[in-house]
DSSP file (Angstrom, degrees, kcal/mol; ACC not computed):
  #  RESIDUE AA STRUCTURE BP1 BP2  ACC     N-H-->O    O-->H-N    N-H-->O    O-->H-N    TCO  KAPPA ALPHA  PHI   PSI    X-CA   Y-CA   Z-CA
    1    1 A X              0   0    0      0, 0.0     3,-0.4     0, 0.0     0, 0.0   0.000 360.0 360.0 360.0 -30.4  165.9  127.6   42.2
    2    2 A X        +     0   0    0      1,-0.2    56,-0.0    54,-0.0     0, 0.0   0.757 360.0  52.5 -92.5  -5.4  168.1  128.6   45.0
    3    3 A X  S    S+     0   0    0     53,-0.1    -1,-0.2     2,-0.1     2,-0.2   0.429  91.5 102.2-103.7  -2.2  165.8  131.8   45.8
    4    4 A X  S    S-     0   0    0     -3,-0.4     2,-0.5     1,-0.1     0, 0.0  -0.565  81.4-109.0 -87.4 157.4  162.6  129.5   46.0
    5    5 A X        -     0   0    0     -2,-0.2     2,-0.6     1,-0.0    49,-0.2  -0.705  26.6-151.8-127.9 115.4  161.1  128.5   49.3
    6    6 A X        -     0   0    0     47,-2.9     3,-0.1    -2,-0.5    49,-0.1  -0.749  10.5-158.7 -86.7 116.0  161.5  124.9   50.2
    7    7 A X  S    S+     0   0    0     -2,-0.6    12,-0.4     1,-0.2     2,-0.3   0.889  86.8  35.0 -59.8 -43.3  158.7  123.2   52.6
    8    8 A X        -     0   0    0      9,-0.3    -1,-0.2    10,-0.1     9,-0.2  -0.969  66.3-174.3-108.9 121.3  161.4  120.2   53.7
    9    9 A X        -     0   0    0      7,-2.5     7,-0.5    -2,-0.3     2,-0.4  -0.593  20.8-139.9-105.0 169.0  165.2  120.8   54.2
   10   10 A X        +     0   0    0      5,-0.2     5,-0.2    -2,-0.2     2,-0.1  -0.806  29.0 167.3-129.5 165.1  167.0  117.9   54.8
   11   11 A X        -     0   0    0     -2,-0.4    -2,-0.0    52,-0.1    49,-0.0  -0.542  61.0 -14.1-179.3  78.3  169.4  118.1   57.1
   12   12 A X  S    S-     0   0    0      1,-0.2     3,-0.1    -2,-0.1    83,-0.0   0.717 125.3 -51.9  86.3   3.5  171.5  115.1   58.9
   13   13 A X  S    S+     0   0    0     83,-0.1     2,-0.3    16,-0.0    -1,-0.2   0.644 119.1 126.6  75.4  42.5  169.0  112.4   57.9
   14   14 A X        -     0   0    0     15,-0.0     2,-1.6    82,-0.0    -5,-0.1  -0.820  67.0-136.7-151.8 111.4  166.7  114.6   59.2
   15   15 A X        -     0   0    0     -2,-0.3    -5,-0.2    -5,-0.2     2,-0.2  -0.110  32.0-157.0 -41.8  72.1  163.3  116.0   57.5
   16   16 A X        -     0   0    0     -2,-1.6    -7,-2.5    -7,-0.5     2,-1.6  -0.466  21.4-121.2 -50.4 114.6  163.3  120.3   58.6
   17   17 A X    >   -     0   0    0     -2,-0.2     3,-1.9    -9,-0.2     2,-0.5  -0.187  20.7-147.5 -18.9  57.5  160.0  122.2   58.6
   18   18 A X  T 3  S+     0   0    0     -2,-1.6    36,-0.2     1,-0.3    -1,-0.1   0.720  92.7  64.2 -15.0 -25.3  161.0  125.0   56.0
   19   19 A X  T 3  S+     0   0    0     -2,-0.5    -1,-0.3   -12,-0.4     2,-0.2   0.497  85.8  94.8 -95.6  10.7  158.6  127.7   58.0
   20   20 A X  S <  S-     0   0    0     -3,-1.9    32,-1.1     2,-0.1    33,-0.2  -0.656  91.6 -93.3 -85.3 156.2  160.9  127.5   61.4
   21   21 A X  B  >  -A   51   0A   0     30,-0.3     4,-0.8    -2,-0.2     3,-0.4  -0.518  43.5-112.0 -61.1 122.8  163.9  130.1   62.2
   22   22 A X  H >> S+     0   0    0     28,-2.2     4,-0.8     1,-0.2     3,-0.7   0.754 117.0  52.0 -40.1 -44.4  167.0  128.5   60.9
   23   23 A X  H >> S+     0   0    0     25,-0.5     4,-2.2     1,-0.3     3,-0.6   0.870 112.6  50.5 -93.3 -38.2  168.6  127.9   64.7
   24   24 A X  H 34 S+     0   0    0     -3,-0.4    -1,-0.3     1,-0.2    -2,-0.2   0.679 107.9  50.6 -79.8  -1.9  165.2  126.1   65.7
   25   25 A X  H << S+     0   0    0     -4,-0.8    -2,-0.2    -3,-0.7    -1,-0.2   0.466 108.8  50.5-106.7   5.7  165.1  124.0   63.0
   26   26 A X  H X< S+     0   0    0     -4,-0.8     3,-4.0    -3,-0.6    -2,-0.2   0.825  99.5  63.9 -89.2 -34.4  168.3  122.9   63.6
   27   27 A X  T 3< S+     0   0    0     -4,-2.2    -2,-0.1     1,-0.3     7,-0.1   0.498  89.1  71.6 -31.7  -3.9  167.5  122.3   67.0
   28   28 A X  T 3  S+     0   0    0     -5,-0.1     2,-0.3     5,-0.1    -1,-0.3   0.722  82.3  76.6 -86.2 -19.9  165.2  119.7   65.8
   29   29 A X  S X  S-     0   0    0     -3,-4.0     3,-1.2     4,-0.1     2,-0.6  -0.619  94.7 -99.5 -90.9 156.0  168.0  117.5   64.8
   30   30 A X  T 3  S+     0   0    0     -2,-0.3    66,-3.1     1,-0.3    70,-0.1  -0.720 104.0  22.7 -85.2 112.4  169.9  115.5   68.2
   31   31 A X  T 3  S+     0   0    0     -2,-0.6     2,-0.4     1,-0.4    -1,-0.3   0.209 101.4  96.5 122.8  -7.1  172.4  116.4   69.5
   32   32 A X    <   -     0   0    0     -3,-1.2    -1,-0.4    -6,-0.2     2,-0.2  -0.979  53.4-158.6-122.2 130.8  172.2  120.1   68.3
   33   33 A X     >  -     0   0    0     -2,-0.4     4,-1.2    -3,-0.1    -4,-0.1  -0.339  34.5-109.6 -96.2-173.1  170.8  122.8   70.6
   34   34 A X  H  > S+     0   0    0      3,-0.2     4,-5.5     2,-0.2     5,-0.4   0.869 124.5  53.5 -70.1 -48.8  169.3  126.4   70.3
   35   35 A X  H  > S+     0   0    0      2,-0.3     4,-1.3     1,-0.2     3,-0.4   0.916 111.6  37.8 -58.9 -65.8  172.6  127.2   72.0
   36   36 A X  H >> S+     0   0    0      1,-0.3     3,-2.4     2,-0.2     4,-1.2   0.991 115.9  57.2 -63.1 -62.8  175.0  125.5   69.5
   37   37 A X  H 3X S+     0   0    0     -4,-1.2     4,-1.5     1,-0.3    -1,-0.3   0.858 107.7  45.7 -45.1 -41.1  172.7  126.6   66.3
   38   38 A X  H 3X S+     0   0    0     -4,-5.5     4,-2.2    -3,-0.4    -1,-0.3   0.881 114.1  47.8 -99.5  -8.8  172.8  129.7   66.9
   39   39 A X  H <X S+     0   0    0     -3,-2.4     4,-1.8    -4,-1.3    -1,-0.2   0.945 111.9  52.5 -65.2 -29.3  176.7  129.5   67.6
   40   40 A X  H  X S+     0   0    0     -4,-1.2     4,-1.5    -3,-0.3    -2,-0.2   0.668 107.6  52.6 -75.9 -53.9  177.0  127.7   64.6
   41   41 A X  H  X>S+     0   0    0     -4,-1.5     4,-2.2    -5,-0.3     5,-1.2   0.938 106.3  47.4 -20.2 -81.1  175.1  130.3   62.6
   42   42 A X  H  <5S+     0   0    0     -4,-2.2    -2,-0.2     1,-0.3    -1,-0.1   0.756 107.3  59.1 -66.0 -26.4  177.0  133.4   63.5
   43   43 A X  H  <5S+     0   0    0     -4,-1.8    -1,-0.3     1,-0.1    -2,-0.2   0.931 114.2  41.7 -48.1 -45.2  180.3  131.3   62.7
   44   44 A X  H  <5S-     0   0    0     -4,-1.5    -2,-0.2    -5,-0.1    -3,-0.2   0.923 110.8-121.9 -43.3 -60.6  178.7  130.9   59.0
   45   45 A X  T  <5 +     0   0    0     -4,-2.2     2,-0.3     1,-0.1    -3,-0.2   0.684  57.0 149.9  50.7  69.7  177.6  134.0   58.7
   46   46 A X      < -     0   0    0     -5,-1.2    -2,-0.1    13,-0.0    -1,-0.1  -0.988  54.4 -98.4-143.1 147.5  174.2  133.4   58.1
   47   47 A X        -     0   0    0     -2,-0.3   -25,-0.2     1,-0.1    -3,-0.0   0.028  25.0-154.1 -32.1 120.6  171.1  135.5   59.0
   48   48 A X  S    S+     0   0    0      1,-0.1   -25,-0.5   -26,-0.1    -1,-0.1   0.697  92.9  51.9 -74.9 -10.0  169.4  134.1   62.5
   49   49 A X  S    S+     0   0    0    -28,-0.1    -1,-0.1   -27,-0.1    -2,-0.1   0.429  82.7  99.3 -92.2 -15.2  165.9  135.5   61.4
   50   50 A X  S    S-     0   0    0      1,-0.1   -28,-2.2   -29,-0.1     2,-0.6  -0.294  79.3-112.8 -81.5 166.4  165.7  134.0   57.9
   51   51 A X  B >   -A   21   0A   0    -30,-0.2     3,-3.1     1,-0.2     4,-0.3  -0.918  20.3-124.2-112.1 123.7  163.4  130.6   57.7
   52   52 A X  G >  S+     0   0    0    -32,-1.1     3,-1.5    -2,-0.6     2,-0.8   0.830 111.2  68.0 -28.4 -76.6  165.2  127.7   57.0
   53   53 A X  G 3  S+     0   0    0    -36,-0.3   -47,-2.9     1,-0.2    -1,-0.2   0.473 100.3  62.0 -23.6  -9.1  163.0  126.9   53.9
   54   54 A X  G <  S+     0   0    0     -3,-3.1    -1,-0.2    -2,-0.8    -2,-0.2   0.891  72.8 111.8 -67.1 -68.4  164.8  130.2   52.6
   55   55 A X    <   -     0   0    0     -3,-1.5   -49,-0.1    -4,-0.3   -51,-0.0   0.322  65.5-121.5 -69.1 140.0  168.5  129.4   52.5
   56   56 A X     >  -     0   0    0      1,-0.1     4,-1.3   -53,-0.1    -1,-0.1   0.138  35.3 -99.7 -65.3-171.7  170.3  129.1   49.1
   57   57 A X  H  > S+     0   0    0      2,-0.2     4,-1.7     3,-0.1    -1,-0.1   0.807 123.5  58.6 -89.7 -23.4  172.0  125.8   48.2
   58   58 A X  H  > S+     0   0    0      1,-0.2     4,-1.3     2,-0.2    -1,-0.1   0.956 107.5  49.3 -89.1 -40.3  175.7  127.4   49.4
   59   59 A X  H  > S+     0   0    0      2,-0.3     4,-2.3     1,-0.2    -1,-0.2   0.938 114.4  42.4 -59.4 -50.7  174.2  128.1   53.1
   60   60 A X  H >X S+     0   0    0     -4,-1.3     3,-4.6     1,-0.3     4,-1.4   0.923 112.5  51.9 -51.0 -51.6  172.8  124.7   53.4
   61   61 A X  H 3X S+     0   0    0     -4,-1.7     4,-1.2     1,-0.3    -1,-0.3   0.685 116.2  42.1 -50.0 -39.9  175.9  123.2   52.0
   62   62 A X  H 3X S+     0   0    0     -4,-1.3     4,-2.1     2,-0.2    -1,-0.3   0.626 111.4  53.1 -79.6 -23.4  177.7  125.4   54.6
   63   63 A X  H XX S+     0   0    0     -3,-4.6     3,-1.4    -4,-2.3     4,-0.7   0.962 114.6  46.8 -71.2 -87.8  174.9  124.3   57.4
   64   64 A X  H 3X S+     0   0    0     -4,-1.4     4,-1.7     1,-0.3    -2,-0.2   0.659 104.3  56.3 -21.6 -41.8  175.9  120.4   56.2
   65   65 A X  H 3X S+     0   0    0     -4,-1.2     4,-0.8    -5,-0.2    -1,-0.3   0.960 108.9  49.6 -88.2 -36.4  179.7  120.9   56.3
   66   66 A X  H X< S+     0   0    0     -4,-2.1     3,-1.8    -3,-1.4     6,-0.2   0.951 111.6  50.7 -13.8 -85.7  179.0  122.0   60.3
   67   67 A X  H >< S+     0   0    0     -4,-0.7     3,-0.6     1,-0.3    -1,-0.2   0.753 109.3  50.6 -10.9 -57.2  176.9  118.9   60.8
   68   68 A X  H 3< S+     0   0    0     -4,-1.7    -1,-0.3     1,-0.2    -2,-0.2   0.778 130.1   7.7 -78.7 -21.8  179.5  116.7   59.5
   69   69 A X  T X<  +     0   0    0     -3,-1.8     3,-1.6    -4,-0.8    -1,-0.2  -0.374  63.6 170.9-168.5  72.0  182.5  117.7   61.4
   70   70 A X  T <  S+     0   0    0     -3,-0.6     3,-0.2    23,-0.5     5,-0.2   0.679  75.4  64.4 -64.4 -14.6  181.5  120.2   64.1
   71   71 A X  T >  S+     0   0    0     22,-0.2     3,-1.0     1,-0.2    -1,-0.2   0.582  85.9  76.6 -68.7 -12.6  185.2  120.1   65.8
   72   72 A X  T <  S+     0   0    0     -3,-1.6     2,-0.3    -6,-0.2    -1,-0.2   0.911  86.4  60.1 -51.1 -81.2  186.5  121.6   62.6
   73   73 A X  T 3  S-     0   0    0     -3,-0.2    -1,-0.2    -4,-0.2    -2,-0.1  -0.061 112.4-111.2 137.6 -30.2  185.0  125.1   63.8
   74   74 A X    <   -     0   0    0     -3,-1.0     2,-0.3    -2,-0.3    -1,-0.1   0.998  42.1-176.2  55.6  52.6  187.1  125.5   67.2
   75   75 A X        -     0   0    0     -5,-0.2     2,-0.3    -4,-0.2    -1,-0.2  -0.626  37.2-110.1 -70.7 140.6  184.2  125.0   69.4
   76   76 A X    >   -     0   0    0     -2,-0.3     3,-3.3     1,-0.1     4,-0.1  -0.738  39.5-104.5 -84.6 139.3  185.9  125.6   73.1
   77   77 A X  G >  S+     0   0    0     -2,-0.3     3,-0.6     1,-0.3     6,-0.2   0.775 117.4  60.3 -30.3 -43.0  185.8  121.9   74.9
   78   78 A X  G 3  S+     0   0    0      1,-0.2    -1,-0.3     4,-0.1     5,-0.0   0.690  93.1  63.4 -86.5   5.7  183.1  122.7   77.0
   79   79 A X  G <  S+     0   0    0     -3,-3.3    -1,-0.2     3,-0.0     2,-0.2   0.729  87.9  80.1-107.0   6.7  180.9  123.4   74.4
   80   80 A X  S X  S-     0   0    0     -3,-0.6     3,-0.7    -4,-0.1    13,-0.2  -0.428  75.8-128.8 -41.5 120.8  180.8  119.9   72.9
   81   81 A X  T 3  S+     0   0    0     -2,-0.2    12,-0.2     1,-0.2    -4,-0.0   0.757  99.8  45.7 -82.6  -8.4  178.8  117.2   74.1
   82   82 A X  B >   +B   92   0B   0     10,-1.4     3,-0.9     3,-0.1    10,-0.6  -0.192  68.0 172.4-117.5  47.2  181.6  114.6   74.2
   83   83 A X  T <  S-     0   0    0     -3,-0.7     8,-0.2     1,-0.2     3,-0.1  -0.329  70.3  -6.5 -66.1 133.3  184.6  116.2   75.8
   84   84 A X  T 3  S-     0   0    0      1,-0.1    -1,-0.2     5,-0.1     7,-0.2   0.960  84.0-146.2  55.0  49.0  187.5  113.6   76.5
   85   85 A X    <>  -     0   0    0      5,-2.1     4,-3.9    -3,-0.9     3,-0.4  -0.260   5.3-132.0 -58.3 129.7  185.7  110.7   75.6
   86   86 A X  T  4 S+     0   0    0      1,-0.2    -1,-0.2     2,-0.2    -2,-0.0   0.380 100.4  52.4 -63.5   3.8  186.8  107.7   77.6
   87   87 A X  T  4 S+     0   0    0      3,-0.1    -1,-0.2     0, 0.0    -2,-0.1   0.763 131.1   7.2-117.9 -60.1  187.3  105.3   75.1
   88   88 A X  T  4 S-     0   0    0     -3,-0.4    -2,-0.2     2,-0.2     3,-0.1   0.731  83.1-126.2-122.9  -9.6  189.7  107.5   73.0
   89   89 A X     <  +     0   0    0     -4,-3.9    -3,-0.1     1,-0.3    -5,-0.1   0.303  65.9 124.4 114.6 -23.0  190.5  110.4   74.7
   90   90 A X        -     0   0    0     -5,-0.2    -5,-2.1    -6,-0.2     2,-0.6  -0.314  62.1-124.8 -87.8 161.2  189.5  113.0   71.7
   91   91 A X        +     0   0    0     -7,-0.2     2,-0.2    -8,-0.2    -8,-0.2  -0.917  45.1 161.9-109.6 130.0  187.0  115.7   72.4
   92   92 A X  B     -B   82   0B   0    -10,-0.6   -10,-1.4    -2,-0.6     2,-0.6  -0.874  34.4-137.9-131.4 178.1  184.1  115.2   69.6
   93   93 A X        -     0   0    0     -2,-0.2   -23,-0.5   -12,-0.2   -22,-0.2  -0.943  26.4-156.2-137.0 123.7  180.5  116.5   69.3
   94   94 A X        -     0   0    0     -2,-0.6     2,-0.3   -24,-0.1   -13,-0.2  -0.438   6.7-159.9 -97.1-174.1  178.2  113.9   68.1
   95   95 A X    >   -     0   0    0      1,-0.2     3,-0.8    -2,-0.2   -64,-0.2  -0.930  46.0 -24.1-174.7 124.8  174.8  114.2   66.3
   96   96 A X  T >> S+     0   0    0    -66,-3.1     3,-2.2     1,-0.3     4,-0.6   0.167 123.3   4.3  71.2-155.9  171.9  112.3   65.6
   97   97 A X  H 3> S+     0   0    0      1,-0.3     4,-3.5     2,-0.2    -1,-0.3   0.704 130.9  56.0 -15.8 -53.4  172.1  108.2   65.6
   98   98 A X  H <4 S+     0   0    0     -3,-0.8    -1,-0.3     1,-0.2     4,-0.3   0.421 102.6  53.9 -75.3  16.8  175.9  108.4   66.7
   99   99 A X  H <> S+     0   0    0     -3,-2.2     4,-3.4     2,-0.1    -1,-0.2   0.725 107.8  49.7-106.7 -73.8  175.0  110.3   69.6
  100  100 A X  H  X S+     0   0    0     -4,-0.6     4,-1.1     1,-0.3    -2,-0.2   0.959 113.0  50.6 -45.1 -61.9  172.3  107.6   70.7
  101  101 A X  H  < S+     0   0    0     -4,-3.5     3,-0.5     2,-0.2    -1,-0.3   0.842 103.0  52.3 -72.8 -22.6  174.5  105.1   70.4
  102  102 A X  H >> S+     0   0    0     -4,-0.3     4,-2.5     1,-0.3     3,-1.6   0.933 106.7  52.7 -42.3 -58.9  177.1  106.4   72.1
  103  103 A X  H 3X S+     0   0    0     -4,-3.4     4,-2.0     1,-0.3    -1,-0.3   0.787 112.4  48.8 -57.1 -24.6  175.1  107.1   75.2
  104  104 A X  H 3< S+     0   0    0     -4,-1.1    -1,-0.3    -3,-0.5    -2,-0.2   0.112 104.8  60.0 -79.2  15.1  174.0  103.5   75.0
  105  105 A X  H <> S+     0   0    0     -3,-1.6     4,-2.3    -5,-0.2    -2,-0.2   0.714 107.6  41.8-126.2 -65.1  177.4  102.6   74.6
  106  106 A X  H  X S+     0   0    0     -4,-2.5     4,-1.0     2,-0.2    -2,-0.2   0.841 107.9  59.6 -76.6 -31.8  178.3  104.1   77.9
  107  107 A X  H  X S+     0   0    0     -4,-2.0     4,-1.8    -5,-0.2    -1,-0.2   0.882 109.2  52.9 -32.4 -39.2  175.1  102.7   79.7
  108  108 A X  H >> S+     0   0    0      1,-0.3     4,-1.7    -5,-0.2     3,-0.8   0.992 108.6  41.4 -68.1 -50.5  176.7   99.4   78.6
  109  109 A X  H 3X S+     0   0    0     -4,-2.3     4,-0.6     1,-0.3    -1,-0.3   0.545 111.6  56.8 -93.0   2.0  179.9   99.7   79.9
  110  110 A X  H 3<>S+     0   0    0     -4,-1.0     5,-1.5     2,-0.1    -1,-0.3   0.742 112.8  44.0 -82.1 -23.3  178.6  101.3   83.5
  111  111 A X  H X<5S+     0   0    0     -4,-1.8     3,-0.6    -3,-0.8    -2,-0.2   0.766 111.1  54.0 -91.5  -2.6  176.4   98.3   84.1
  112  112 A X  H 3<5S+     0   0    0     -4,-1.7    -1,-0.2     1,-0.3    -3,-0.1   0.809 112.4  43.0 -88.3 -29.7  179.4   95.8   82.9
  113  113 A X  T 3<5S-     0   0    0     -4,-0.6    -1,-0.3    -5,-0.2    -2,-0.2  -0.005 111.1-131.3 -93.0  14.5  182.0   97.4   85.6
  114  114 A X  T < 5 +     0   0    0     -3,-0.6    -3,-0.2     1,-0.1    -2,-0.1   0.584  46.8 163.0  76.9  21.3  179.1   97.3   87.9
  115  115 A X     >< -     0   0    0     -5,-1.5     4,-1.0     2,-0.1     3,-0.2  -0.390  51.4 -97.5 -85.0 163.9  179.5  100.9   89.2
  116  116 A X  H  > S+     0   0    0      1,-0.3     4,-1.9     2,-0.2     3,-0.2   0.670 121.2  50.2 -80.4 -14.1  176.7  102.2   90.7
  117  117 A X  H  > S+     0   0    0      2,-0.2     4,-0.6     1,-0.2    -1,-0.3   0.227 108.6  59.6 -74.9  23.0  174.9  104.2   88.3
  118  118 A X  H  > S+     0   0    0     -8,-0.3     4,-0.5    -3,-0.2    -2,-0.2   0.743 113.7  40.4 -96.9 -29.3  175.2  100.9   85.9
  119  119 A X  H  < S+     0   0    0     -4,-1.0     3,-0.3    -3,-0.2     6,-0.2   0.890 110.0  56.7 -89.2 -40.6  173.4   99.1   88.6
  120  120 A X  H  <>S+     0   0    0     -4,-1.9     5,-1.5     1,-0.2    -1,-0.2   0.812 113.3  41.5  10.4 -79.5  171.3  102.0   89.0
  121  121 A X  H  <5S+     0   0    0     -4,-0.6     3,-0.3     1,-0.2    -2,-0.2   0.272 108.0  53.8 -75.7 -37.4  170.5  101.5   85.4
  122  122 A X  T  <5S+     0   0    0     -4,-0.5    -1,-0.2    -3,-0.3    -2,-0.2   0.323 105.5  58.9-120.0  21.8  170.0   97.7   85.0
  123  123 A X  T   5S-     0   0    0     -4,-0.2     2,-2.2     2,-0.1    -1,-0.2  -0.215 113.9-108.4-129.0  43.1  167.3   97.7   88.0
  124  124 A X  T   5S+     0   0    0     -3,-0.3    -3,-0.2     1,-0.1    -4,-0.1   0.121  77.2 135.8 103.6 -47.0  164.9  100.1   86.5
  125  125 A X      < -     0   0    0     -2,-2.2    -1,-0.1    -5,-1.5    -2,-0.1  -0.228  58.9 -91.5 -78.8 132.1  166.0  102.9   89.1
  126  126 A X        -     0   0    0      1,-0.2     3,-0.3    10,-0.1    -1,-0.2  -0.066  31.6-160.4 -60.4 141.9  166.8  106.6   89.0
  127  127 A X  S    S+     0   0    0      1,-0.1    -1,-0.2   -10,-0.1    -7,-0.1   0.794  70.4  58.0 -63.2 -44.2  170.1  107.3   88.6
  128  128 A X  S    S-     0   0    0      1,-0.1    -1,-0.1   -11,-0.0    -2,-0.1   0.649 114.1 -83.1 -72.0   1.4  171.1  110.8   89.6
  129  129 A X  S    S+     0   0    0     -3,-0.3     3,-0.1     1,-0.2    -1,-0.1   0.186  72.8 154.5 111.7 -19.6  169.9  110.8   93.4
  130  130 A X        -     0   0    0      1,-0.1    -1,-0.2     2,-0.1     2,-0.2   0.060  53.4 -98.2 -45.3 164.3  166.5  111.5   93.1
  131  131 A X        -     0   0    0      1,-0.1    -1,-0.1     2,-0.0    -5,-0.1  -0.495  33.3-177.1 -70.4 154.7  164.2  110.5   95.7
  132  132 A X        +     0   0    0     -2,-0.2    -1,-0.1    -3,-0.1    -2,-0.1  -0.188  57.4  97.2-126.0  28.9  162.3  107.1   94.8
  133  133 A X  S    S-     0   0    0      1,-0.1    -1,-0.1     4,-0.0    -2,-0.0   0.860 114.2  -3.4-100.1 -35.9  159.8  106.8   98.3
  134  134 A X  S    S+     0   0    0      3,-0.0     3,-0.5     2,-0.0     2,-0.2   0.497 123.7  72.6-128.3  -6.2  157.0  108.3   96.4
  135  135 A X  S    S+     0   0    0      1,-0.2     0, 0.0    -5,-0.0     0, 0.0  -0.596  90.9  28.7-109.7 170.9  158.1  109.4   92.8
  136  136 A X  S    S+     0   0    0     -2,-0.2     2,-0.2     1,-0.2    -1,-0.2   0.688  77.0 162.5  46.4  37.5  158.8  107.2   89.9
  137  137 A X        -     0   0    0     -3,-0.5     2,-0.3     2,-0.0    -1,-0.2  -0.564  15.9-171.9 -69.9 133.5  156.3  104.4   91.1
  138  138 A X        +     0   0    0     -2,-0.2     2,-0.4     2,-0.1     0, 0.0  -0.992  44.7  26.3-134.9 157.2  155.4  102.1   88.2
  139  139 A X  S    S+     0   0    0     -2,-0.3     2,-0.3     2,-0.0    -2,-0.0  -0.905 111.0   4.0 128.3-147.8  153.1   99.4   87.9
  140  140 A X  S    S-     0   0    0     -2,-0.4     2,-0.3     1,-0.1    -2,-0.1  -0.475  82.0-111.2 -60.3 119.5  149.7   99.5   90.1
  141  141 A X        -     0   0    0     -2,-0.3     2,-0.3    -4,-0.1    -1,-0.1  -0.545  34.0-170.7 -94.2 149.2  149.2  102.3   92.2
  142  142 A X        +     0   0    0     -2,-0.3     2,-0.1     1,-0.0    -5,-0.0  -0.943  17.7 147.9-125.9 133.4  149.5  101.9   96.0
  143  143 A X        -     0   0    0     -2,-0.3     2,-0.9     0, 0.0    -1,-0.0  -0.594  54.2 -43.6-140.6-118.2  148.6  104.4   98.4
  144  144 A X        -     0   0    0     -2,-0.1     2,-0.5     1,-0.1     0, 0.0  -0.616  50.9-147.1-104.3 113.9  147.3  105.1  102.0
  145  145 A X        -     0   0    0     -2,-0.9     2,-0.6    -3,-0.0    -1,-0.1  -0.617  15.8-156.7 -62.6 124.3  144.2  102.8  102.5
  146  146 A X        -     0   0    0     -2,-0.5     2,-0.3     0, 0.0     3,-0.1  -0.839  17.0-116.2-104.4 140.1  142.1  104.8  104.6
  147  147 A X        -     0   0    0     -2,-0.6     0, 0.0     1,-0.1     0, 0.0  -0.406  36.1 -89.5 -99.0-175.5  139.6  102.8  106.6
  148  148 A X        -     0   0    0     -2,-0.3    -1,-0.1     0, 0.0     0, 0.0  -0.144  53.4 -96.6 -74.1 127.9  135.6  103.1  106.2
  149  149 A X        -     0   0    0     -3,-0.1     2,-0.4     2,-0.0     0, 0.0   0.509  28.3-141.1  25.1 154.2  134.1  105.7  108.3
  150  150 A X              0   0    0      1,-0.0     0, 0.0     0, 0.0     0, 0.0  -0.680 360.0 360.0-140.7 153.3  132.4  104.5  112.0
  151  151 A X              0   0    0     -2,-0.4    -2,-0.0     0, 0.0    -1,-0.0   0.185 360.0 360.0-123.3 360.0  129.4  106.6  112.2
């Protein structure tokens, strides 16, 4: 069984192609990147070439116990998507639903202290600085009436 080629791994509550390269089919899951999978890998010590639909039952398991408690591992702080979380202080890296909620979790609580990306954020508008005179128009589009011709 474990040398037989599985079409769907499951992985994180999340269905894997079996014919992708292990590090891009974890990349499929949120909140894991190319970058982490393949760190994540070479900590295992497992093959980056093999196709996920490959891997024995010990690998996944080993794949799974990553998943579940990637701070185990001695990832350096910066490589973690939640360093120094404001709420408790701990550096975690989340994955898949608890990752979405988090970030909605901190959306909430910028537009409830009323900073300016919260207000940003609860009119609709980009946050990061972009410009908004021509870009991110929604609705009906308006531009430069020209008028008719004189001949």
């Amino acid at each position: 069984m474990s040398n037989e080629y599985k079409h769907i791994v499951r992985l994180a509550g999340v269905d894997l192609d079996g014919s992708l390269k292990v590090a891009y089919a974890l990349a499929r899951i949120r909140g894991i990147g190319i970058n982490t999978a393949v760190a994540a890998l070479r900590m295992l010590d497992i093959d980056l070439h093999k196709r996920i639909g490959f891997l024995n039952s010990t690998e996944i398991k080993k794949i799974e116990s990553f998943l579940q408690s990637p701070e185990s591992y001695n990832l350096p702080s910066w490589f973690v998507n939640r360093p120094k979380e404001p709420i408790t202080g701990h550096t975690h890296h989340l994955i898949g639903s608890d990752l979405v909620l988090a970030i909605k979790m901190d959306v909430d609580f910028m537009k409830k202290i009323k900073c300016w990306k919260g207000i940003r954020h609860s009119l609709g508008l980009k946050v990061r600085g972009q410009s908004t005179r021509t870009t991110g128009r929604t609705g009906v589009t308006i531009g430069v009436v020209r008028k008719p011709r004189v001949k």
